[in-house]
One Martini backbone bead per residue (centre of mass of N, CA, C, O) as a GRO file, in nm:
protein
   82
    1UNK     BB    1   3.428   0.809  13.830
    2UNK     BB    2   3.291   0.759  13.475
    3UNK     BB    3   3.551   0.521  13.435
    4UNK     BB    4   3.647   0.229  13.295
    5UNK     BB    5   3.938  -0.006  13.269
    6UNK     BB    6   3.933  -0.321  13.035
    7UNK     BB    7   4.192  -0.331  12.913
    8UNK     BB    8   4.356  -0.645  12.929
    9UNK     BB    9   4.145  -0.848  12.962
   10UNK     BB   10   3.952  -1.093  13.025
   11UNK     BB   11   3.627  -1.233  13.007
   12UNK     BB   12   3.657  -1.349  13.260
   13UNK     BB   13   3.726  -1.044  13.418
   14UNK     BB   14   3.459  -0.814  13.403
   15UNK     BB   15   3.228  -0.863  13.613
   16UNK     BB   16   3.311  -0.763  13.888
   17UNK     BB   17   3.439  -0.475  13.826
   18UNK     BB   18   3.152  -0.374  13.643
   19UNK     BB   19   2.967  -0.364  13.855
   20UNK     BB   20   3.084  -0.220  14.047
   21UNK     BB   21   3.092   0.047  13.912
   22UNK     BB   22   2.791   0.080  13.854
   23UNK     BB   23   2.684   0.083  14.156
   24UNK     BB   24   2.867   0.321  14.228
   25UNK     BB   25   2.736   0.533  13.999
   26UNK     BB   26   2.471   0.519  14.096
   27UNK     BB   27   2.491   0.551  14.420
   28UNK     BB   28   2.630   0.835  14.251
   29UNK     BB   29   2.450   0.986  14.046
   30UNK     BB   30   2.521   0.881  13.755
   31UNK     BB   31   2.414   0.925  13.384
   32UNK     BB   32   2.718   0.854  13.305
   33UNK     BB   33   2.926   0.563  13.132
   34UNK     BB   34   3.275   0.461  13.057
   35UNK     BB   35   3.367   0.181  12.874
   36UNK     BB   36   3.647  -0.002  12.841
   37UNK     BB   37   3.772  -0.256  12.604
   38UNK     BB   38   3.839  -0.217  12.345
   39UNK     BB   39   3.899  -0.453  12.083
   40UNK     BB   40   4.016  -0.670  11.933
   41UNK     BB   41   3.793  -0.978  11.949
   42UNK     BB   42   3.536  -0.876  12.117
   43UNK     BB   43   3.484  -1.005  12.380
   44UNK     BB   44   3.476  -0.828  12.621
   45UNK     BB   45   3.276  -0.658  12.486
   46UNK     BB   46   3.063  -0.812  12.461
   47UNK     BB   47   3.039  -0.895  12.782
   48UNK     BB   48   2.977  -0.573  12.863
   49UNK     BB   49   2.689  -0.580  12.678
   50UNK     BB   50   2.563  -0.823  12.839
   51UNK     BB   51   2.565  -0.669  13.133
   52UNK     BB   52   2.405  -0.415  13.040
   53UNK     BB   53   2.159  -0.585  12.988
   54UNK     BB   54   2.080  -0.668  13.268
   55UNK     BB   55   2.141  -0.412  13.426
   56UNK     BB   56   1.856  -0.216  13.547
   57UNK     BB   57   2.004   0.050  13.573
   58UNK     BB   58   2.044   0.042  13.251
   59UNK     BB   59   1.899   0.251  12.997
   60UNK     BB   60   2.150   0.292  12.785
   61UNK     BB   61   2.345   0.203  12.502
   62UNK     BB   62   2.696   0.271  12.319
   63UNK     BB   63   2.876   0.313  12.097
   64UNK     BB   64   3.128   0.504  12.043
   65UNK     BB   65   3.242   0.757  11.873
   66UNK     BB   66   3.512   0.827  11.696
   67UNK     BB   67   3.566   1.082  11.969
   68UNK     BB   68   3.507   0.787  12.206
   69UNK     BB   69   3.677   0.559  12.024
   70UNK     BB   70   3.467   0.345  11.948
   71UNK     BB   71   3.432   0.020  11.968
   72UNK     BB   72   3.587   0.048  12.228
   73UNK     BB   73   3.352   0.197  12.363
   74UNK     BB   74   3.085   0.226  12.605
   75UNK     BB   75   2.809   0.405  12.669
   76UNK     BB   76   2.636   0.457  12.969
   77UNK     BB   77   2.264   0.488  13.112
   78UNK     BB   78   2.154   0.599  13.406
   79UNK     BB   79   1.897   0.576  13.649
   80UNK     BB   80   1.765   0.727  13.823
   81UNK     BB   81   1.721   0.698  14.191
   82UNK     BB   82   1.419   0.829  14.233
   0.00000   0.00000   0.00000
């Protein structure tokens, strides 16, 4: 799968499982995915974007546009694994 949905998640409740699956997508080759965060207080999102900062083999990230959720889900773009 190339989405994670941790909408009703709560801020520090993010780090294990988006990592686990960033490990995961990456280690599968996939060169894009999909982050579900939801809007609400906006801490979430924060904080799965603080995380794909630090993650070295994710090379660039954005929210959604508009027909990809938008501010609710953030896309990010994974390095070739060779």
């Amino acid at each position: 799968a190339n989405a994670i949905d941790l909408r009703g998640a709560r801020r520090d409740e993010v780090e294990a499982p988006l990592l686990e699956f960033l490990d995961q997508a990456f280690r599968a080759g996939q060169r894009n995915v999909w982050v579900i965060h939801g809007v609400g207080t906006g801490a979430v999102r924060a904080e799965c974007r603080e995380l794909l900062e630090r993650v070295p083999y994710v090379e660039t990230f954005r929210a959604g546009d508009r027909h990809e959720g938008g501010d609710g889900a953030t896309i990010a773009w994974l390095a070739d694994r060779d």
